[in-house]
C-alpha positions as CSV (number, residue, x, y, z in Angstrom):
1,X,210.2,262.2,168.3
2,X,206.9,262.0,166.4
3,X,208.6,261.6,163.2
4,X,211.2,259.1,164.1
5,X,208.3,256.6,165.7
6,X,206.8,257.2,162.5
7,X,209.4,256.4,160.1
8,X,210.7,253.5,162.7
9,X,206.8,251.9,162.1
10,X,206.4,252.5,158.3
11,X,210.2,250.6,157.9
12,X,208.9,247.4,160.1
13,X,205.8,247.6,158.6
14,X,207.5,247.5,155.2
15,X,209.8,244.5,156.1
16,X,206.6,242.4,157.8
17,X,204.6,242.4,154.4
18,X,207.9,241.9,152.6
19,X,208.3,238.9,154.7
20,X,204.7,237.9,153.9
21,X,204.6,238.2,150.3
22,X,208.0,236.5,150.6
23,X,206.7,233.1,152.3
24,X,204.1,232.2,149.9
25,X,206.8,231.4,147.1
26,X,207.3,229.0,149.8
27,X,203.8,227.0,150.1
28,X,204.3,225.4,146.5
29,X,206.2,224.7,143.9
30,X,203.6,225.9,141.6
31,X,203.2,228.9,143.1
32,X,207.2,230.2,143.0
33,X,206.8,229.4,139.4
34,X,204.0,231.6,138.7
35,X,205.5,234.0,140.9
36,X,208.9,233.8,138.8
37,X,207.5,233.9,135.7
38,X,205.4,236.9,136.6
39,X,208.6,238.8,138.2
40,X,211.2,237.7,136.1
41,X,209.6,236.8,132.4
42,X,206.3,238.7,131.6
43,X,207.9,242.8,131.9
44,X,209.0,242.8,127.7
45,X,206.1,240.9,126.9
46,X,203.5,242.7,128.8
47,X,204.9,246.2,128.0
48,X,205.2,245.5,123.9
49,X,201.5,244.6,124.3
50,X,200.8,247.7,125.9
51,X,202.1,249.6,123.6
52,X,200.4,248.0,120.7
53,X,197.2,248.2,122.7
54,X,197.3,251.6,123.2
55,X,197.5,252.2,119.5
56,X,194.5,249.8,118.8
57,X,192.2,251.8,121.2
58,X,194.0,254.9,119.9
59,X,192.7,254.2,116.8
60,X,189.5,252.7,118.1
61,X,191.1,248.9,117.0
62,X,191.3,249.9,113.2
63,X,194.6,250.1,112.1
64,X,195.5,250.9,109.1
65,X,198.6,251.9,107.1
66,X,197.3,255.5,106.6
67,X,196.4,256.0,110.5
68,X,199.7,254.9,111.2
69,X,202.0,257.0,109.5
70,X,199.5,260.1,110.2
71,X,200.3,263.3,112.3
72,X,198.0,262.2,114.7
73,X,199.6,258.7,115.2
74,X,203.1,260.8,115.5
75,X,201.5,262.0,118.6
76,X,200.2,259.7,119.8
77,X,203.6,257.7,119.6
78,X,205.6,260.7,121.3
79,X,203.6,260.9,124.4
80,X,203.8,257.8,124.7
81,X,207.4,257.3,124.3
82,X,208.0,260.6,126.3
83,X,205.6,259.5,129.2
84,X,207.6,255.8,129.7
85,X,211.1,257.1,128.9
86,X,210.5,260.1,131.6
87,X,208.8,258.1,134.4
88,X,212.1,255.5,133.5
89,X,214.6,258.6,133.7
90,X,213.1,259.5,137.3
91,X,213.5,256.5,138.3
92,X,217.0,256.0,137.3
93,X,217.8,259.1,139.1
94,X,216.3,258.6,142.3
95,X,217.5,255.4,142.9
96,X,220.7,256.6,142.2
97,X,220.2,259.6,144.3
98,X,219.0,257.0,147.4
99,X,220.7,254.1,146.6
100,X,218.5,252.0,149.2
101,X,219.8,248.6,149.2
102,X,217.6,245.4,147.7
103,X,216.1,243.3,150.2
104,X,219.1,240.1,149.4
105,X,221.6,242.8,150.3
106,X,219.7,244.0,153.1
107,X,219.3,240.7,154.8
108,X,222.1,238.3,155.0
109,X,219.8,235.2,155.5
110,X,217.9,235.9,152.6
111,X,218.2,234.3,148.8
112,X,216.0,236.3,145.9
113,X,214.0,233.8,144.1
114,X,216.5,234.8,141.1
115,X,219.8,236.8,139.9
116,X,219.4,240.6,139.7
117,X,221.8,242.8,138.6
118,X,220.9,246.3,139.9
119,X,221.8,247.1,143.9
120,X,219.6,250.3,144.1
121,X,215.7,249.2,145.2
122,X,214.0,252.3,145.5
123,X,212.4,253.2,143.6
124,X,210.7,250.0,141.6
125,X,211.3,250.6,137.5
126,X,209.3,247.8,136.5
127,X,206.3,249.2,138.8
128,X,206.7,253.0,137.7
129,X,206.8,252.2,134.1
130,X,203.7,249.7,134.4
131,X,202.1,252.7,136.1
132,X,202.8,254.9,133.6
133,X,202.0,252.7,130.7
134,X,198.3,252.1,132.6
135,X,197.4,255.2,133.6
136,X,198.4,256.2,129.8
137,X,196.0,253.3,128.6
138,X,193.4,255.1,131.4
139,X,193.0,258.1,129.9
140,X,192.3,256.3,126.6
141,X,190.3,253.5,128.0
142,X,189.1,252.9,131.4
143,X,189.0,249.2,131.4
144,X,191.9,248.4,129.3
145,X,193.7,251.0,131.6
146,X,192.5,249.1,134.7
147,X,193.5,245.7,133.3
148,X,197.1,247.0,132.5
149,X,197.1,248.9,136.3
150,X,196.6,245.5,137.8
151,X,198.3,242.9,135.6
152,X,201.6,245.8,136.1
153,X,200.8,245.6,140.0
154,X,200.5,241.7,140.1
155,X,203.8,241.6,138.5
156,X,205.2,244.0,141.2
157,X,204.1,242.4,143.7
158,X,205.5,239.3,142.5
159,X,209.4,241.1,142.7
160,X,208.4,241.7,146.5
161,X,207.7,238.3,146.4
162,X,211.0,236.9,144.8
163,X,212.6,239.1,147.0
164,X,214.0,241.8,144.6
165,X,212.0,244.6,146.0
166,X,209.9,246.0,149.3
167,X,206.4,246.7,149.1
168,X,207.5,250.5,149.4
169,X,209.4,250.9,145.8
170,X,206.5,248.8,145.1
171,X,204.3,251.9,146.4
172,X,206.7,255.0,145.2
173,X,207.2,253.5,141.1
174,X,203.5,253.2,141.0
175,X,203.1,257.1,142.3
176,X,206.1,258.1,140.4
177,X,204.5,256.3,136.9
178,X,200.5,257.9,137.3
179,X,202.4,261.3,138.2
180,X,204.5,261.6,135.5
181,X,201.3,260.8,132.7
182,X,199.5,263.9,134.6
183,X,203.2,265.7,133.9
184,X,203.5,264.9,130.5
185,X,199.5,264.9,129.8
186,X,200.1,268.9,130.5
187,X,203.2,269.2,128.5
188,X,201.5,267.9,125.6
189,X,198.4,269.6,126.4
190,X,197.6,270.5,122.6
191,X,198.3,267.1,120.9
192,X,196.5,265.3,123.4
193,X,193.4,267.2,123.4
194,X,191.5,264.0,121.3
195,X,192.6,261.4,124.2
């Protein structure tokens, strides 16, 4: 009984600020754009600059040809690599081991702000790999991590907001992305000694 009111509360509560988030798209026309352009056109952009930031503090923001194509830089590059590519393969998994429905096939009323091909919601792939790639940064770099934590979570937030996800895939990718750099932080335990 205790369980069911439980789950029963988390789910409304889920759908009330995925309501929320959803309105404000709807106080301006200024604001749907940012909030479009931050769900639907920053991802590629934001995550290429991750990854070139993590080699600048990597290499303390002195690249060079020679640090580049070095063992150390080899390293660096495959837990990186293996840190998003795993938190992206757990992803793909569970949501096709849930399959929970997006929020536009959920509701019938409802019209995402765009086109989105994928039917399985839970968990969020954008938010697990932003979580990953941030918490990577982190452990390099507190700040730059923290910066990338919340520009990844703004842009999250902004696919509850176009209506593409709920606040809890939101929630589970951003678990799912900091667990699997602890994972992966212990499989490559030796090489990442340095970090």
């Amino acid at each position: 009984m205790y369980y069911h009111c439980m789950i029963q509360f988390l789910s409304s509560l889920n759908n009330q600020i995925f309501f929320s988030l959803n309105s404000l798209r709807e106080t301006s026309p200024i604001l749907e754009d940012i909030i479009l352009f931050f769900a639907k056109n920053l991802d590629l952009w934001f995550l290429a600059f991750g990854v070139a930031v993590s080699f600048f503090v990597f290499f303390h923001f002195k690249i060079i040809w020679e640090q580049l194509i070095s063992r150390k830089s080899f390293f660096h590059g495959i837990f990186l690599g293996g840190t998003l590519v795993t938190s992206w393969f757990f992803t793909v998994i569970i949501k096709n081991t849930i399959a929970a429905p997006r929020p536009f096939l959920r509701f019938d009323e409802f019209t995402p702000l765009f086109d989105h091909g994928g039917f399985n919601s839970f968990p969020s792939g954008h938010a697990t790999v932003f979580a990953a790639l941030g918490a990577f940064l982190f452990f390099q770099n507190k700040k730059i991590g923290i910066f990338f934590l919340v520009i990844g979570f703004c842009i999250a937030l902004a696919r509850v907001a176009s209506g593409i996800h709920f606040p809890i895939d939101i929630l589970a990718g951003f678990v799912l992305g900091v667990v699997t750099v602890f994972v992966t932080r212990k499989v490559f335990k030796k090489q990442t000694r340095s970090y």
